[in-house]
C-alpha positions as a Markdown table, in Angstrom:
| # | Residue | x | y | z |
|---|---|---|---|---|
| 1 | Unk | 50.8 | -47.0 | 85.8 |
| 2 | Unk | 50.0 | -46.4 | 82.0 |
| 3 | Unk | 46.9 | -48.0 | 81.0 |
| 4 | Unk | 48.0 | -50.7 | 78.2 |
| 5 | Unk | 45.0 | -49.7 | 75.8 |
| 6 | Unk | 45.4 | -46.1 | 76.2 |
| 7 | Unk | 48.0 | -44.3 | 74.0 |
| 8 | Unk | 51.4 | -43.3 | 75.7 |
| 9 | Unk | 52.0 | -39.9 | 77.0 |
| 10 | Unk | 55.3 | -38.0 | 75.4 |
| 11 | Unk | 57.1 | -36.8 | 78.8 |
| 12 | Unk | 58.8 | -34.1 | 76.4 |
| 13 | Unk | 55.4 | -32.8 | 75.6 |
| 14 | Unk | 55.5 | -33.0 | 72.3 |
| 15 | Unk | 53.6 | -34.8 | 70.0 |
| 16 | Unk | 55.5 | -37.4 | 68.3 |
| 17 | Unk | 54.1 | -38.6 | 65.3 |
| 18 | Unk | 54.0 | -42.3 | 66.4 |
| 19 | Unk | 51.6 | -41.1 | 69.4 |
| 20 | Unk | 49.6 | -39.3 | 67.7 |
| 21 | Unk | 49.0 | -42.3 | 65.3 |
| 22 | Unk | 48.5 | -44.1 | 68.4 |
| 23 | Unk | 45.8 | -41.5 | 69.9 |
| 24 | Unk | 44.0 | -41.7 | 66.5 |
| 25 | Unk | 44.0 | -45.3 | 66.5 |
| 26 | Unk | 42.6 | -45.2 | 70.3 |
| 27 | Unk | 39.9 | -42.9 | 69.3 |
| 28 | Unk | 38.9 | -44.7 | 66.2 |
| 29 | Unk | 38.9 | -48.2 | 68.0 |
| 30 | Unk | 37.0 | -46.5 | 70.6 |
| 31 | Unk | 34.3 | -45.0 | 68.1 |
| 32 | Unk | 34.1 | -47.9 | 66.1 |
| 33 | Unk | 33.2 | -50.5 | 69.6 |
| 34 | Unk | 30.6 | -47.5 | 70.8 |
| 35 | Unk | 28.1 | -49.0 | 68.4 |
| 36 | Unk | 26.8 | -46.0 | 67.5 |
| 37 | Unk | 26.9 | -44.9 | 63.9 |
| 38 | Unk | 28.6 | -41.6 | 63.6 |
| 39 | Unk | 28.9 | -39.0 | 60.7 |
| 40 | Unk | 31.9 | -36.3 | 61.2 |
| 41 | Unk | 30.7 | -33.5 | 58.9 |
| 42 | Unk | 32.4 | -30.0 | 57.4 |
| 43 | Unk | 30.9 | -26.2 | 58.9 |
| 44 | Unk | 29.7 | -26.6 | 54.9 |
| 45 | Unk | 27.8 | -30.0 | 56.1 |
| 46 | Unk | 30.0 | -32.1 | 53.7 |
| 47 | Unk | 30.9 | -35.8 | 55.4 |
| 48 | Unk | 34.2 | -35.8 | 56.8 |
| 49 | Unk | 34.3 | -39.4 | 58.0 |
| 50 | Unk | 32.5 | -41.9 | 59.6 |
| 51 | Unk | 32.5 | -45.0 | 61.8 |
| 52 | Unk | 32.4 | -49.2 | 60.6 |
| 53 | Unk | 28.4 | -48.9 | 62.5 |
| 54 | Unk | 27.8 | -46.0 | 60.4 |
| 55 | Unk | 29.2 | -47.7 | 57.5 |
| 56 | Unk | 27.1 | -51.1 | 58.5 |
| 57 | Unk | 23.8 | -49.1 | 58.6 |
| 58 | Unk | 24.1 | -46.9 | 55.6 |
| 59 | Unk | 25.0 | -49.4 | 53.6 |
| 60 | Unk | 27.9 | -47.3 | 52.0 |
| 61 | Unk | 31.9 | -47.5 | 52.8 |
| 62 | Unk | 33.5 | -44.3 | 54.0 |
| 63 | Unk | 35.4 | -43.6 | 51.1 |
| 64 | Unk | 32.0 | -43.5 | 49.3 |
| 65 | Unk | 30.5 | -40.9 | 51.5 |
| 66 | Unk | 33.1 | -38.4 | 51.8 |
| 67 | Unk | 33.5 | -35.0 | 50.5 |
| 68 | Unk | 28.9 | -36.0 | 50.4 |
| 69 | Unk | 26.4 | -33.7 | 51.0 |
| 70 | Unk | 25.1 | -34.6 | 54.8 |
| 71 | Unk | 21.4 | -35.2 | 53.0 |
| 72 | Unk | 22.1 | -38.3 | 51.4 |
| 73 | Unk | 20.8 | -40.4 | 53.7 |
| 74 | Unk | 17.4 | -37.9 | 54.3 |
| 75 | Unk | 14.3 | -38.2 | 53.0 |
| 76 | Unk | 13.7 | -35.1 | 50.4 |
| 77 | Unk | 10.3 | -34.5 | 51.8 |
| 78 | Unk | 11.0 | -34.8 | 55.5 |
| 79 | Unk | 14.0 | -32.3 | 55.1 |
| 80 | Unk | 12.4 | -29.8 | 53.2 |
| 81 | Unk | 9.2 | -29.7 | 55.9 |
| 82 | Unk | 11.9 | -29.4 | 58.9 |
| 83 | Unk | 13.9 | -26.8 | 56.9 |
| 84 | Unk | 11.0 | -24.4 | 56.7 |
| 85 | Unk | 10.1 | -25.4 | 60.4 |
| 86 | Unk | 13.4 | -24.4 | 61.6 |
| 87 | Unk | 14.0 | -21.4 | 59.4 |
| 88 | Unk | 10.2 | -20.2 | 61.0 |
| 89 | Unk | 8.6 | -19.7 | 57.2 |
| 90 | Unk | 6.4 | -21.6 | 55.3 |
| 91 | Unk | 8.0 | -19.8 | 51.9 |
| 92 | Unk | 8.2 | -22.7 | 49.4 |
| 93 | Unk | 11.8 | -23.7 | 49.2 |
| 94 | Unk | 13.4 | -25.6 | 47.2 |
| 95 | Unk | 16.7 | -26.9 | 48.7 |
| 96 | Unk | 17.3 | -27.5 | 52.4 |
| 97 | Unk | 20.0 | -25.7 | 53.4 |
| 98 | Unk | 22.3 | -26.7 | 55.9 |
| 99 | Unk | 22.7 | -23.0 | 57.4 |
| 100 | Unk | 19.1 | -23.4 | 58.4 |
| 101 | Unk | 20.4 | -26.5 | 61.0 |
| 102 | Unk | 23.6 | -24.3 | 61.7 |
| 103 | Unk | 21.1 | -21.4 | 63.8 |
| 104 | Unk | 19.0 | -24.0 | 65.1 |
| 105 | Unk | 21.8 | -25.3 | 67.0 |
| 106 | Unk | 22.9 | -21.9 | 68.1 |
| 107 | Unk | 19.8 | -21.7 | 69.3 |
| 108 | Unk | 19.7 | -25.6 | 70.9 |
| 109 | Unk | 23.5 | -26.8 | 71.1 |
| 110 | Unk | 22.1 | -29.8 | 70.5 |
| 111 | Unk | 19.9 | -31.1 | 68.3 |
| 112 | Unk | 18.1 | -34.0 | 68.3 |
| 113 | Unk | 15.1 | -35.5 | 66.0 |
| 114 | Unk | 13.1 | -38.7 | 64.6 |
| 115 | Unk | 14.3 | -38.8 | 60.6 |
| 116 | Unk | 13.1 | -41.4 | 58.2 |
| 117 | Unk | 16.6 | -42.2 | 56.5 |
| 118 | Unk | 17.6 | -44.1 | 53.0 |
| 119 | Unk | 20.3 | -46.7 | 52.8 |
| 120 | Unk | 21.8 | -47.2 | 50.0 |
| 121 | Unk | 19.9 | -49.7 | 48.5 |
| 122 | Unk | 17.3 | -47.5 | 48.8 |
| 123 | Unk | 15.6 | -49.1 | 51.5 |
| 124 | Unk | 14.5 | -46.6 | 54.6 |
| 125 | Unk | 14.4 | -47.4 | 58.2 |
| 126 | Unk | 13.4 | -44.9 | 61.0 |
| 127 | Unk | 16.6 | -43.0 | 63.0 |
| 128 | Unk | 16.4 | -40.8 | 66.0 |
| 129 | Unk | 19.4 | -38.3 | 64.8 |
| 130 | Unk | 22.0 | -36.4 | 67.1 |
| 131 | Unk | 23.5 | -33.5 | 66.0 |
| 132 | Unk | 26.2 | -32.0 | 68.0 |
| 133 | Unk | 28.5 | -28.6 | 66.7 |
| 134 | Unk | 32.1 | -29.0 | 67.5 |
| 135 | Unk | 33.8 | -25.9 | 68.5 |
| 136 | Unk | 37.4 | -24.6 | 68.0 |
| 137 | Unk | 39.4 | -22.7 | 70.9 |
| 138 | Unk | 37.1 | -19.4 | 69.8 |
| 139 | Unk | 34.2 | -21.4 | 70.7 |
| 140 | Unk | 33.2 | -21.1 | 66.9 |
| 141 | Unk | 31.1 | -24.3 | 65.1 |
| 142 | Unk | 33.8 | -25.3 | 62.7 |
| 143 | Unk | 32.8 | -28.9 | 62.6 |
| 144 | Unk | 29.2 | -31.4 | 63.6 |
| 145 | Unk | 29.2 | -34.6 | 64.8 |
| 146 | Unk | 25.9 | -36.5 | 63.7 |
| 147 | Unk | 24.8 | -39.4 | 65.7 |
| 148 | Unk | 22.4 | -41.8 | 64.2 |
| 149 | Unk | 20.5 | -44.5 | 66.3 |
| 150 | Unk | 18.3 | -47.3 | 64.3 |
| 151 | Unk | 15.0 | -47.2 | 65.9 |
| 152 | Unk | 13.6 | -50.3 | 64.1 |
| 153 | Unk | 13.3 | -52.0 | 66.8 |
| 154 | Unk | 11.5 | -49.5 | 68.8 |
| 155 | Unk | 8.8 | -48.7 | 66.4 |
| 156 | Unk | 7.9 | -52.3 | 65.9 |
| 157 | Unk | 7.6 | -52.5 | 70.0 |
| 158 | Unk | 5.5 | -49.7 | 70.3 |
| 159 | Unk | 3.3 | -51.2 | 67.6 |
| 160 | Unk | 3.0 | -54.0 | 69.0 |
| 161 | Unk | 2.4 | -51.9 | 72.4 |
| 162 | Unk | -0.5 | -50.3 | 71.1 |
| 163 | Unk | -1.8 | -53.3 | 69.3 |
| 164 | Unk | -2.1 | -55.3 | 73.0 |
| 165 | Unk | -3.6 | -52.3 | 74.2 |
| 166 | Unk | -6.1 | -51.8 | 71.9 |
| 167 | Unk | -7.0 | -55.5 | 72.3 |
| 168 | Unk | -7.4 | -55.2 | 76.5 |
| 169 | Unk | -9.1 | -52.1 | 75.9 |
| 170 | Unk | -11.6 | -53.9 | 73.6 |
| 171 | Unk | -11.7 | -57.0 | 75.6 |
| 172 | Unk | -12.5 | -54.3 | 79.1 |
| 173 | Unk | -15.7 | -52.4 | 77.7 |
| 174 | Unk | -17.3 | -56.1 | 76.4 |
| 175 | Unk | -17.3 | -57.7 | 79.5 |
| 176 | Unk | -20.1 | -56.6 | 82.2 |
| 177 | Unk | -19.0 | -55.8 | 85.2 |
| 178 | Unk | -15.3 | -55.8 | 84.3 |
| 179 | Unk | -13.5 | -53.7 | 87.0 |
| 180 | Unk | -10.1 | -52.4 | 85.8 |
């Protein structure tokens, strides 16, 4: 039996356009309820689309961030330091280049990293960032998938973390005979 929320399979095997708007509509409902914020990007590293969390964390609708270089939301400073990293240079450049991430991930299919990242109000909030190359039939990059994950949160638990620690630690060493 056909799963109700799943799109309908054509017996002809054709595509009809009404399942394929009903496939799309599967995948975007099923992107959207992930709740992870996902950037669909060019070979070129232009923004191709992206998901209502993505949309909700940046700050900016889709329609504003397409046909978008993939480093508006990075910090200058921070991509510039990673470029050089990855190309394996510390030759002053200018401009991060998005080729640069390309053989990284041929290299490391994926890629994954802490970024500080900017909304759009210019406010900035620490992300741990996926990216994954999609490939065609030819097993050729001809598309990336960026997966970014607000870790907020996180970094205020570890600070609190370390500030408890430090506070046991302190409270250890000043008692005599303390045995821990």
């Amino acid at each position: 039996m056909q799963n109700p929320s799943l799109p309908e399979k054509d017996p002809s095997g054709k595509n009809t356009s009404r399942s394929r708007g009903k496939a799309f509509g599967f995948q975007e409902a099923l992107l959207n309820a992930s709740g992870l914020a996902i950037v669909a990007l060019s070979a070129e590293g232009q923004i191709t689309g992206c998901n209502a969390a993505m949309e909700h964390l940046s700050g900016y609708r889709e329609d504003e961030l397409i046909g978008k270089s993939w480093q508006n939301f990075h910090d200058r400073t921070a991509l510039l330091t990673a470029s050089r990293t990855d190309a394996g240079t510390l030759e002053n450049k200018t401009e991060p280049r998005f080729d640069t991430l390309v053989k990284t991930l041929q290299q490391h299919p994926t890629d994954k990293r802490d970024w500080p990242l900017i909304r759009k109000d210019g406010s900035r909030f620490p992300a741990t960032l996926t990216v994954v190359p999609l490939f065609n039939e030819g097993d050729h990059a001809t598309a990336f998938a960026l997966i970014v994950t607000d870790v907020t949160e996180l970094e205020k638990l570890k600070g609190q973390v370390a500030v408890s620690e430090q506070k046991f630690r302190l409270l250890a060493e000043n008692i005599p005979g303390a045995i821990y």
